[in-house]
C-alpha positions as CSV (number, residue, x, y, z in Angstrom):
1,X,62.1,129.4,25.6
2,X,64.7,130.7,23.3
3,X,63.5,128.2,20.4
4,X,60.1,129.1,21.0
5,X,60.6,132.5,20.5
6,X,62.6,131.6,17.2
7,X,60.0,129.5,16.1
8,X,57.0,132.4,16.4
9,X,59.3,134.6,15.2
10,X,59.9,132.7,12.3
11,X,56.0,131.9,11.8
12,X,55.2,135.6,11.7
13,X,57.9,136.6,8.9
14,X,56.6,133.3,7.4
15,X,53.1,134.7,7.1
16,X,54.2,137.9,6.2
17,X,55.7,136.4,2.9
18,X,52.5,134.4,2.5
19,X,50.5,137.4,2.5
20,X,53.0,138.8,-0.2
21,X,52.8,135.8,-2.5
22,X,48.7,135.7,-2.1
23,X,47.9,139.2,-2.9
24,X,50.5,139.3,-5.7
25,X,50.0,135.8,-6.8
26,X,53.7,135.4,-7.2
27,X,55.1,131.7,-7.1
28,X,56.3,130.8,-3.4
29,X,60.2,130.6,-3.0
30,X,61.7,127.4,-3.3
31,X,64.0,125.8,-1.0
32,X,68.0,127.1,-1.6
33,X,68.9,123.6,-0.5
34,X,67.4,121.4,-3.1
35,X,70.1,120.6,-6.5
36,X,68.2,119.7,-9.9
37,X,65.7,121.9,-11.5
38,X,62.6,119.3,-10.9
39,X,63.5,119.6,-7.2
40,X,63.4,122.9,-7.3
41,X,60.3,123.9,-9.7
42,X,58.7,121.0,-6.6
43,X,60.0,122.4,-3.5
44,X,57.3,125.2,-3.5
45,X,54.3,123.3,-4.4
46,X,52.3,122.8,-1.5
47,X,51.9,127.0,-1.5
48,X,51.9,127.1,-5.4
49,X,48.8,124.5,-5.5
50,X,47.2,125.6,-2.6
51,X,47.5,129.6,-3.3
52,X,43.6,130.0,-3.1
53,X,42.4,127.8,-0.6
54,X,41.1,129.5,2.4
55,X,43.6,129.5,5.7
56,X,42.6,130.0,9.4
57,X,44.9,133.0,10.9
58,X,46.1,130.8,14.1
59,X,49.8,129.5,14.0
60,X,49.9,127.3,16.5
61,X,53.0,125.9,18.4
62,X,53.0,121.9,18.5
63,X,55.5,119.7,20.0
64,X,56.5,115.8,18.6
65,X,55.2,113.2,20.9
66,X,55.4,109.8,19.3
67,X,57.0,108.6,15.6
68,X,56.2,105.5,14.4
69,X,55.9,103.8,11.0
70,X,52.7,103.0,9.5
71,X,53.9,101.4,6.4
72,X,57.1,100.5,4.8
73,X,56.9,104.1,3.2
74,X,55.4,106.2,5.6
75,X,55.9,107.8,8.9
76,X,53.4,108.6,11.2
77,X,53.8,111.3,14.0
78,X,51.6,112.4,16.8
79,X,51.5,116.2,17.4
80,X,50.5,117.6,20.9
81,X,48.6,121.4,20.4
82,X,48.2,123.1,23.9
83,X,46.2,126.4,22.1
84,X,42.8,126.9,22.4
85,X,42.2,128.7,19.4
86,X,43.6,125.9,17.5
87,X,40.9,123.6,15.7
88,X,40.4,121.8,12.1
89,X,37.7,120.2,10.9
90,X,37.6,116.4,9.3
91,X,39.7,116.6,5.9
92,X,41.5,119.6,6.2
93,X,45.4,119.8,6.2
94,X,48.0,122.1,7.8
95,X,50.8,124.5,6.5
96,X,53.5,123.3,8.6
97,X,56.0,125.9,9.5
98,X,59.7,123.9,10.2
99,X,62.8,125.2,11.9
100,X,65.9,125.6,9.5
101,X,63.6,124.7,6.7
102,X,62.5,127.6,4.3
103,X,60.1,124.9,2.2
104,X,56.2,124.9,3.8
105,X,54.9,121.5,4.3
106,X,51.6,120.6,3.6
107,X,50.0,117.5,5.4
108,X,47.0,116.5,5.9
109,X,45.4,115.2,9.1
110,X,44.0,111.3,9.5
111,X,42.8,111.8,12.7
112,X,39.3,113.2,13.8
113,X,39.0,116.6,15.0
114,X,37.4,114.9,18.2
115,X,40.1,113.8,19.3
116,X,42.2,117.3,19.1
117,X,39.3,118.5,21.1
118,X,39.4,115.6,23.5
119,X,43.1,114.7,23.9
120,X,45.0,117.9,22.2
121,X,46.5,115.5,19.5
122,X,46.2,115.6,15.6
123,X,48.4,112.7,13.8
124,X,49.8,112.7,10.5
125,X,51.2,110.1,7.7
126,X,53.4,111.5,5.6
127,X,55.1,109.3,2.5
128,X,58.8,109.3,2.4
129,X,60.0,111.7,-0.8
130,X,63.1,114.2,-0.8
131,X,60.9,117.2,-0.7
132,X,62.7,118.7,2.0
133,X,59.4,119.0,4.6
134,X,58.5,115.3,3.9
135,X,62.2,114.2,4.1
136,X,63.0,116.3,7.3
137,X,59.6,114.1,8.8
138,X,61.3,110.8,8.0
139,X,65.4,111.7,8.5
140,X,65.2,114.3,11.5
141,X,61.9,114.6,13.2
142,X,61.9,112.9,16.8
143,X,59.8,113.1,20.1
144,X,60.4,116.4,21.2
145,X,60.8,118.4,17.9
146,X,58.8,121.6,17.6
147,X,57.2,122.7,14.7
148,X,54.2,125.3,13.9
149,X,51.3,124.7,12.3
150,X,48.0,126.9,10.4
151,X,45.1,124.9,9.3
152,X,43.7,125.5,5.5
153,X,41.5,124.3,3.0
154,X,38.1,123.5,2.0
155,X,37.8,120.1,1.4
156,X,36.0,118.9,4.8
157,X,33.7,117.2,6.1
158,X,31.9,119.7,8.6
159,X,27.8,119.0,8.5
160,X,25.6,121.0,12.0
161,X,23.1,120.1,14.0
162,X,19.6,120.5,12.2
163,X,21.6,119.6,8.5
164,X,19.8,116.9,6.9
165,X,21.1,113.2,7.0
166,X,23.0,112.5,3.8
167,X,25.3,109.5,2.2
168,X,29.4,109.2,2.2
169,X,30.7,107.8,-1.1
170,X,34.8,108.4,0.0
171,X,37.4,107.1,-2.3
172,X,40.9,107.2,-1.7
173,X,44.4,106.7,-3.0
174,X,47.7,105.7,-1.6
175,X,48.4,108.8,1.4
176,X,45.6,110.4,-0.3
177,X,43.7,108.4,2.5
178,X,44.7,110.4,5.1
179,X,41.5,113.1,4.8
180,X,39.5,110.4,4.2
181,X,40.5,108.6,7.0
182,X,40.0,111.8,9.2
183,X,36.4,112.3,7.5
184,X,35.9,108.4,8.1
185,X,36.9,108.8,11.8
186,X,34.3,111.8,12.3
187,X,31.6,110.1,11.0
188,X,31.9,107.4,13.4
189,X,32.3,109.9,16.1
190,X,29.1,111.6,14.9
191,X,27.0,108.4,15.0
192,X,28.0,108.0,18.4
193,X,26.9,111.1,19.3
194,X,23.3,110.7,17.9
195,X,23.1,107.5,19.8
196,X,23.6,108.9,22.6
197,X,21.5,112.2,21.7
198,X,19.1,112.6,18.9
199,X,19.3,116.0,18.4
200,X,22.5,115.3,17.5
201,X,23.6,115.5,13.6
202,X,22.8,111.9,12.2
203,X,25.1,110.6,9.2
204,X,24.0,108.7,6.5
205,X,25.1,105.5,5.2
206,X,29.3,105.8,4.4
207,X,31.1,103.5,2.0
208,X,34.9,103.9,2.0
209,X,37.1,102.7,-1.4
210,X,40.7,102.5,-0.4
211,X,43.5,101.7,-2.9
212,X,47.1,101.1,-2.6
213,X,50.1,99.4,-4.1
214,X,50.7,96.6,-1.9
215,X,48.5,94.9,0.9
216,X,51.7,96.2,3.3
217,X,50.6,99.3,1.9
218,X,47.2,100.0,3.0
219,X,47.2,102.5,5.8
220,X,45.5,102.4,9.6
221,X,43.9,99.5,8.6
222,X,43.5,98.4,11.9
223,X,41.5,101.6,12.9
224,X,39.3,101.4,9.7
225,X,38.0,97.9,10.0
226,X,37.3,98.7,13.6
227,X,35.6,101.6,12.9
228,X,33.4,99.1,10.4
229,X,33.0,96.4,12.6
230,X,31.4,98.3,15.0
231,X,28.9,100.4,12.5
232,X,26.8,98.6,10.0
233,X,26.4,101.7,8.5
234,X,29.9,101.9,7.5
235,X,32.2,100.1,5.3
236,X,35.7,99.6,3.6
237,X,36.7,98.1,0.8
238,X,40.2,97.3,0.3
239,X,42.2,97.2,-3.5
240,X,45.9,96.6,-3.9
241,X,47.2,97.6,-7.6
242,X,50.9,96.2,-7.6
243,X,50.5,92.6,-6.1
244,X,47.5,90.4,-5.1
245,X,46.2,90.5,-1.1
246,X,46.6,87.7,1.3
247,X,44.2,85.4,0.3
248,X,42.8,85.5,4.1
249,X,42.4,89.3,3.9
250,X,38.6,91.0,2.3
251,X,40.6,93.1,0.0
252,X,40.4,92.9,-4.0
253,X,43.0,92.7,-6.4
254,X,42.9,95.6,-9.4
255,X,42.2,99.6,-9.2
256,X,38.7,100.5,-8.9
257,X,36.8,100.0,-11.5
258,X,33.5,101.7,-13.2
259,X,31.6,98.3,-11.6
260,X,33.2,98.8,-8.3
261,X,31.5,102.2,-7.7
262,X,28.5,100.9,-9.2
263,X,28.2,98.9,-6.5
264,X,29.1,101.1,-4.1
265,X,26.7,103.6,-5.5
266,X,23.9,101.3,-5.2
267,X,24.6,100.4,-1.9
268,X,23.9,104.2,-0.9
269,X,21.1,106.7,-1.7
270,X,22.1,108.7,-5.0
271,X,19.8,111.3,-4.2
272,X,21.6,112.6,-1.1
273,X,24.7,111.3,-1.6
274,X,28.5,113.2,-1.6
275,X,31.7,111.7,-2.9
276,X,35.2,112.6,-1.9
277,X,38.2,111.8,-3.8
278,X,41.1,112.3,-2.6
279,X,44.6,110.5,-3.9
280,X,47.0,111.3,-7.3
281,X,45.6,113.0,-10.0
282,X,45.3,110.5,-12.9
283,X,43.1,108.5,-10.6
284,X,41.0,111.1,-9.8
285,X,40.2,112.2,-13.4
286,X,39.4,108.5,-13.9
287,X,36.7,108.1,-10.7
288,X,35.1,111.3,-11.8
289,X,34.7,110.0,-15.1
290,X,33.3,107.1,-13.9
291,X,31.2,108.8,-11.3
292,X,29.7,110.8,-13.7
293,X,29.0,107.5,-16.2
294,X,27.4,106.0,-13.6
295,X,24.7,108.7,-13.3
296,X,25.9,110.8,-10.3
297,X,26.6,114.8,-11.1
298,X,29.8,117.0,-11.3
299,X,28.3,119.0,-8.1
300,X,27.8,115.8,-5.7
301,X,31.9,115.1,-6.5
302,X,34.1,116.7,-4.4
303,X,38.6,116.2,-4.3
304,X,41.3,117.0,-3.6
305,X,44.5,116.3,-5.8
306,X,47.7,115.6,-4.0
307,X,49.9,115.8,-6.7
């Protein structure tokens, strides 16, 4: 009980500060525990870059309940949220508030917002790197550990009832997958939905470009290609940049090229079709530039950089 008061306590001076930093547009503090200049001009980024993105006002209390690895470089955890109040929607990230740690994390969510609803579970991937959220995840983080957490953001996935039907072009990058993932998940839990009710929102046709160092790399592949096996309106694609696949596995060798989304493209209906890109911010500028070669406009491409 004691922690949990600590922990609220903490979230509200937390948010006080944030309000502070918005309206004055003031850098965020950085962490007092961090040693070289480059770790500390980093250890405020995620409120630095994200200083005018839109935030919902619940802080919500969420408790550990599995760790696991999901690749040789990054940790997954599961977080249980018992608040009503508390919701995200596909592609969105949280603020994540961390006792003993002054640094804000920012993480975004690979799982569908379905499932919070249905299980009261989000799960997270987060790379292993010394800023001092992302190394607390992999060094001290355990079943059990409480945290709290705000949603923010505007780069979602979020279409109603009575929107009109439109195409997915998502491309993604190392951990950059993990909106895409969650936007990937949602789809799939929309076009159950409009099987099972046609009045329900209908997705279009979604194409997913996923690209990663190694084959080891490539995150909840397991998920995805289920996901894909079981829609033929939706479909991965698989690249590895540092070494070549298994020769057994459908992914391709090489970063994705100006013919690889022409492809895609053509696979999908240019005239209602939205792209997100979501990964490290030299690839991006390079898909958009491609994108927009290819004949699709600056409005239908949507990302998110993750430095």
């Amino acid at each position: 009980m004691k922690q949990g008061l600590y922990l609220m306590r903490k979230c509200r001076n937390l948010n006080k500060n944030w309000m502070a930093r918005s309206l004055s547009n003031a850098p965020p503090e950085v962490d007092t525990g961090v040693s070289t200049e480059t770790e500390k001009a980093s250890a405020g980024k995620h409120l630095k870059f994200t200083a005018t993105s839109p935030r919902q006002p619940v802080v919500a209390t969420a408790v550990v309940t599995e760790v696991r690895l999901e690749s040789p470089a990054v940790r997954g955890i599961t977080l249980q949220v018992d608040n009503p109040d508390f919701s995200f929607k596909a592609g969105q990230w949280i603020d994540m508030f961390i006792p003993g740690i002054e640094t804000i994390g920012g993480f975004s969510m690979y799982s569908s917002p379905n499932q919070l609803a249905e299980k009261g579970t989000l799960e997270l991937g987060i790379k292993f790197s010394k800023w001092p959220p992302a190394f607390w995840i992999h060094d001290q983080c355990k079943i059990g550990s409480s945290v709290a957490i705000r949603v923010g953001g505007d780069f979602c996935f979020a279409p109603e009832i009575g929107d009109p039907s439109y195409d997915l072009l998502l491309i993604a990058g190392g951990v950059g997958l993990n909106p895409l993932a969650s936007i990937f998940s949602y789809a799939s839990h929309l076009h159950k939905l409009y099987q099972e009710n046609h009045e329900e929102y209908c997705p279009g046709k979604i194409k997913l470009l996923y690209s990663a160092k190694t084959f080891e790399d490539l995150l909840y592949k397991e998920v995805l290609d289920t996901i894909s096996s079981n829609n033929p309106n939706m479909e991965v694609q698989y690249f590895t940049t540092r070494s070549m696949p298994p020769k057994s596995s459908n992914a391709k060798y090489g970063h994705i090229t100006q013919e690889d989304l022409k492809s895609a493209v053509e696979s999908l209906d240019l005239s209602v079709l939205k792209t997100f890109i979501c990964g490290p911010p030299p690839m991006i500028e390079k898909v958009n530039e491609n994108l927009l070669a290819i004949g699709l406009a600056q409005n239908q491409l949507i990302y998110e950089k993750w430095w």
